[in-house]
N, C-alpha and C positions, 0 to 999 in steps of 0.2 A: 504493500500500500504506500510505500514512503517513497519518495525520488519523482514523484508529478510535480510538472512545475507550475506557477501560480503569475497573477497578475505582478504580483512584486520582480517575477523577471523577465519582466517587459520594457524595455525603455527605447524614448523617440519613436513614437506609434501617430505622433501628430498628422492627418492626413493617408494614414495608411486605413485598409479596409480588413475592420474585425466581425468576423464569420463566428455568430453566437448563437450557439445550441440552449433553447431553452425548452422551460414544458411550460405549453397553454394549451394544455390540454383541458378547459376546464370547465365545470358544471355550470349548464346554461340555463338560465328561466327566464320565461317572457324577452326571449332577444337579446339579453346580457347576463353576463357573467353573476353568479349564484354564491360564489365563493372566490379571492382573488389571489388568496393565501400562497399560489405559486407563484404569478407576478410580483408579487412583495418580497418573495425568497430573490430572486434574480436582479431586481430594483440597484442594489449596491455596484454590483458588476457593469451592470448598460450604463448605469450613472457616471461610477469613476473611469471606463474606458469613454465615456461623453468628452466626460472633463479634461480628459488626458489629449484631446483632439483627435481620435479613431470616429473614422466612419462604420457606424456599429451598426450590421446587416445580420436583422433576429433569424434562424431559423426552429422550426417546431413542426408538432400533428396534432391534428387533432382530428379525436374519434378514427373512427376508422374503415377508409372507404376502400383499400384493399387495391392501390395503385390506379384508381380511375380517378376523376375530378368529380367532384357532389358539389353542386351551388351549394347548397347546407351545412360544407363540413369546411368552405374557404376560411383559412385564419383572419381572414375582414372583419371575420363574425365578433373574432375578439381584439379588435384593434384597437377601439374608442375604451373597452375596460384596460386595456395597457396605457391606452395614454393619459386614461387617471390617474392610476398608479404611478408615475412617471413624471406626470404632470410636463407631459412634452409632447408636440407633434412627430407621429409616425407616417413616414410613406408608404405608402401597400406598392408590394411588387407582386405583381399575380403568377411570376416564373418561377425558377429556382435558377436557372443557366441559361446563357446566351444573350443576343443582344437587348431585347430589354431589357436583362438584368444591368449590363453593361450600361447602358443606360440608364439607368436610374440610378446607379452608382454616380455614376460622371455628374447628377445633377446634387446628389448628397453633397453637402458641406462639412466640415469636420465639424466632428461633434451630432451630428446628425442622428438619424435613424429609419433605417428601414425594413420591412418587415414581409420578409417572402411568404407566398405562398402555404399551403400544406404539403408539409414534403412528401406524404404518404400517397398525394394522387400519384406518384412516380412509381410502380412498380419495382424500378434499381436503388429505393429505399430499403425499402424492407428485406432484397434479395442483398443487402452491402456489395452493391455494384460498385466493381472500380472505377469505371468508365463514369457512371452519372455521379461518382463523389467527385473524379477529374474534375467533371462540368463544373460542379458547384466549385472547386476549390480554387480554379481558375481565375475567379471572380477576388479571393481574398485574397490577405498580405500572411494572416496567423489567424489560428483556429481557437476559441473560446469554448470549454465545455461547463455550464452550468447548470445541465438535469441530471441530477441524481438518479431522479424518481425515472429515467428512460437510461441508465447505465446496465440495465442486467437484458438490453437488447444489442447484439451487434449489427445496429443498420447505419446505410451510409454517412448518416448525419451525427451519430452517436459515438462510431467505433471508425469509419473507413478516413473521416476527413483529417484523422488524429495522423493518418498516413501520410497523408496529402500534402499538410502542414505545418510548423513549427504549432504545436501542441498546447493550450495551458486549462489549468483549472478554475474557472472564477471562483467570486468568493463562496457562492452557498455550497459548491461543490467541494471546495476547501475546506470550508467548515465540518462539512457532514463528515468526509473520509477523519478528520482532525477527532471528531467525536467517536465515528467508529471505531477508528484504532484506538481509544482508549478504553472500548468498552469492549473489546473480543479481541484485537489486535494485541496490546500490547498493557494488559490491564491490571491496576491495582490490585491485587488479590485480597480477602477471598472475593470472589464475584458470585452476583444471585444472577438469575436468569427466572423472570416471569414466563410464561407462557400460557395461553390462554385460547381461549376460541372454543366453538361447538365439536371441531372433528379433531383427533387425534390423525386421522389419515393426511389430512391437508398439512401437518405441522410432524410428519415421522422424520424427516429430512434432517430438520431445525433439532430437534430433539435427540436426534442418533449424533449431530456434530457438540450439540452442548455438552453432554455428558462428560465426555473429553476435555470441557474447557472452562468449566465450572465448579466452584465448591457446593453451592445452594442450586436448586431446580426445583422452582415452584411450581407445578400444576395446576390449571386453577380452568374455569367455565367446563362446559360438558364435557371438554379433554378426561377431565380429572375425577366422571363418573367411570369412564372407562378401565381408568388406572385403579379404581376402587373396587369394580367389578373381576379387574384380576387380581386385588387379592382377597377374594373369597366374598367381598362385602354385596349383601343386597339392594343393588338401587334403585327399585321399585319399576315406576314409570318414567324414570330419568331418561336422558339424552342420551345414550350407551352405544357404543360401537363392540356388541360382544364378540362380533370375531377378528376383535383386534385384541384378545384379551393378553393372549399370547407373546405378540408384539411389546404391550406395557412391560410383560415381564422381563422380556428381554430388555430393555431399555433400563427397566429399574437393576440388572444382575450386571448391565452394563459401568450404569452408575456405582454399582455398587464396589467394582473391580479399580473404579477410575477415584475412587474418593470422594464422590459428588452426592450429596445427602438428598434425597428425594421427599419433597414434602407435599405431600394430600392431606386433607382436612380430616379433624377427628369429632367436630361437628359441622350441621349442616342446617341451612332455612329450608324446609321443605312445603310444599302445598300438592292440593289434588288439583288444582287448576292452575293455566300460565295466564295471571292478567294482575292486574295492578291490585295491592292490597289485597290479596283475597281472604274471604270469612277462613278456611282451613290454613292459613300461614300458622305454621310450627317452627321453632329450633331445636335439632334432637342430636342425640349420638347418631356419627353413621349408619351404628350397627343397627340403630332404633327406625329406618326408616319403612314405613308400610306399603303392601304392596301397589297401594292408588296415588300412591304420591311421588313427588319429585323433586327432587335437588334444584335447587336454582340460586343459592350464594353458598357462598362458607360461611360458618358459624362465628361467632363472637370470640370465642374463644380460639380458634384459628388462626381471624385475625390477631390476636393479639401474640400469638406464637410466632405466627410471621414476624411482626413489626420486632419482638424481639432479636431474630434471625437476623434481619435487617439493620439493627443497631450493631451487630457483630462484623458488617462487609463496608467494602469501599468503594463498591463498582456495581451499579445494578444495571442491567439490559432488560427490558421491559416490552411482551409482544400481546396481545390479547389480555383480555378482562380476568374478572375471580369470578363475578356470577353474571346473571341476565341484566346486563347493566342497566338498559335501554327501559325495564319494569321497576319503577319502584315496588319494594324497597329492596326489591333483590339488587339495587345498586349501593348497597353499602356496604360491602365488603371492600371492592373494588375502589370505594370515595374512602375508605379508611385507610387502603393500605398506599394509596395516592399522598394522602397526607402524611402517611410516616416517612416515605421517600423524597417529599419535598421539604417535609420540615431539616431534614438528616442534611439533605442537598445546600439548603438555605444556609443550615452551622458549617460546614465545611469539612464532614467527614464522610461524604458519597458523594462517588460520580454516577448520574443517573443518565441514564440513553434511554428515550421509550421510541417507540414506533409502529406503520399501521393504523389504518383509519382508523377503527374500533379505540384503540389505546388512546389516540388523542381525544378522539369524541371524550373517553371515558375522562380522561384530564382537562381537558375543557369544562365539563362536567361537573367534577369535583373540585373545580375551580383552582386549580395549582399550574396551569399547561405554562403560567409563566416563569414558575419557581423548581424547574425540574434543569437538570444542566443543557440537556439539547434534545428537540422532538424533532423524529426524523418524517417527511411528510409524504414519504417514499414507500409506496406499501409493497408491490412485487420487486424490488430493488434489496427492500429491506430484510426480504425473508430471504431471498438467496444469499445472502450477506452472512446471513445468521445463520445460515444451512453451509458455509463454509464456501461457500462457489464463489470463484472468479469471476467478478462482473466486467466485460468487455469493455465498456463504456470507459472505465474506469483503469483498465489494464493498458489500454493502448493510450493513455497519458504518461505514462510511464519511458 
């Protein structure tokens, strides 16, 4: 991860033209953008190459039209919400290569901004065509990469132009890798490792590389009925993956070989219905749970075995919830172990990484997402990351 180089080794770019990968890929309603939260990651980067006098030419996808052109999917759509965020005029280039582009460079100013097309109507995006990265790379002086959240694709605009070009990482993408390596990379020990989510299958990856790289391994949402279910415990009408029982065990005898302590709850909030407040909400022993009923947080006492765990580490990575976040009150497990990790973060003895939609929802939530060390906003990036894999994107920076 270390030896990418960053905007700090750039110098005399006044006038010269920077080819900047970003992601605007992003949730639309009523015509405009829903959420901006990616634009505001990238804002630093267009800004200080503005400033520096680069002619800064954005490239991004959005949705996905699968190499054709969609009126509906042109990056137009989000042009007017980047130039709020920016608080600057953008030029739409409807191309990625060739003489319009050329042109519309030639009419950029330094400091400027212009903002191509959808790279994805090109079919030699997606396939990391050498040939259609030449095109584009033709056009710049030096290559900017600042999507994380599109580093675990190697397409032309992510991975190929890193070839093309003299290379660097802006800053959100600086940031993230700077946060990753201190939270699996190269990390204060002991380290926890939340993990969370409905399936155990979706997260075997994640969970077979943690083992290996962790002291703590917290289990937590219907993952952690599974894990309960292999060993021996009854959990009723829970969320259960039983023939993965097997799986768990392996994973826990794995853990067990590597020094990594595997924690599931020893009580549980249970109900005979999933809805908010329901009349049957219970907290009981795991072992106590009846056959009409379901898991849907950890118990109290859980939590508070955690938060102690937690007082004992220096490094927590954080992937998925503890229960059904999204239902009260089965969100307080999840808002309580949120605030033991950011209160820890706040005093100065945890480095917290969380990441994945659900995780920040959850910390937004419990109202900390500002008091945690770095939220990563990267959700398939982030799992591969944590699954140990080599993100392209980010390889060919290097």
């Amino acid at each position: 991860m270390a030896g990418f180089k960053t905007l700090d080794d750039l110098s005399d770019i006044a006038g010269k033209v920077a080819l900047v990968r970003v992601d605007l890929n992003l949730p639309m309603k009523d015509g405009s953008a829903s959420d901006v939260t990616r634009v505001e990651a990238v804002r630093p980067t267009i800004l200080e190459l503005c400033e520096r006098g680069a002619k800064v030419v954005l490239l991004a996808h959005f949705g996905r039209p699968k190499g054709q052109r969609h009126s509906t999917l042109s990056t137009s759509f989000v042009q007017g919400d980047v130039e709020r965020v920016l608080d600057k005029e953008i030029m739409f280039i409807p191309e990625v290569s060739g003489p319009v582009v050329e042109q519309a460079i030639g009419i950029l100013r330094p400091g400027d901004i212009g903002l191509m097309d959808n790279v994805r109507f090109w079919p030699g995006e997606e396939a990391n065509d050498a040939e259609f990265a030449a095109g584009i790379a033709a056009h710049g002086d030096f290559y900017v990469n600042d999507a994380f959240s599109a580093a675990h694709r190697a397409h032309a605009t992510t991975e190929g132009l890193a070839h093309q070009l003299p290379a660097y990482a802006g800053r959100a993408m600086e940031k993230e890798l700077k946060a990753l390596d201190s939270a699996l990379g190269n990390p204060e020990p002991p380290v926890a490792a939340v993990v969370g989510g409905a399936k155990v299958s979706t997260k075997l990856a994640v969970l077979e590389n943690l083992v290996g790289k962790v002291q703590h391994l917290i289990i937590g949402g219907g993952m952690a009925n599974t894990f309960l279910a292999a060993r021996g415990v009854d959990v009723g009408k829970s969320l259960c993956e039983h023939d993965l029982t097997e799986t768990a065990n392996s994973i826990m005898d794995k853990a067990d070989h590597a020094g990594c302590t595997v924690h599931l709850p020893y009580d549980v909030v249970v109900a005979k219905e999933f809805e908010a407040n329901p009349p049957s909400l219970r907290t009981c022993n795991v072992h106590e749970v009846a056959e009409d009923e379901m898991i849907l947080d950890i118990g109290p006492m859980a939590v508070e075995a955690l938060a102690d765990v937690l007082k004992t580490c220096r490094t927590l990575v954080w992937n998925g919830p503890l229960g059904a976040f999204e239902t009260e009150p089965f969100d307080a497990a999840t808002a309580a172990f949120a605030h033991t990790a950011a209160a820890l973060t706040q005093e100065g003895s945890l480095i917290s990484v969380a990441g994945g939609g659900d995780t920040v929802a959850a910390l937004a939530h419990a109202g900390v997402a500002q008091d945690v060390t770095y939220i990563s906003t990267a959700g398939g990036a982030f799992l591969e990351w944590m699954e140990g894999k080599e993100l392209p994107g980010v390889a060919a920076l290097a």
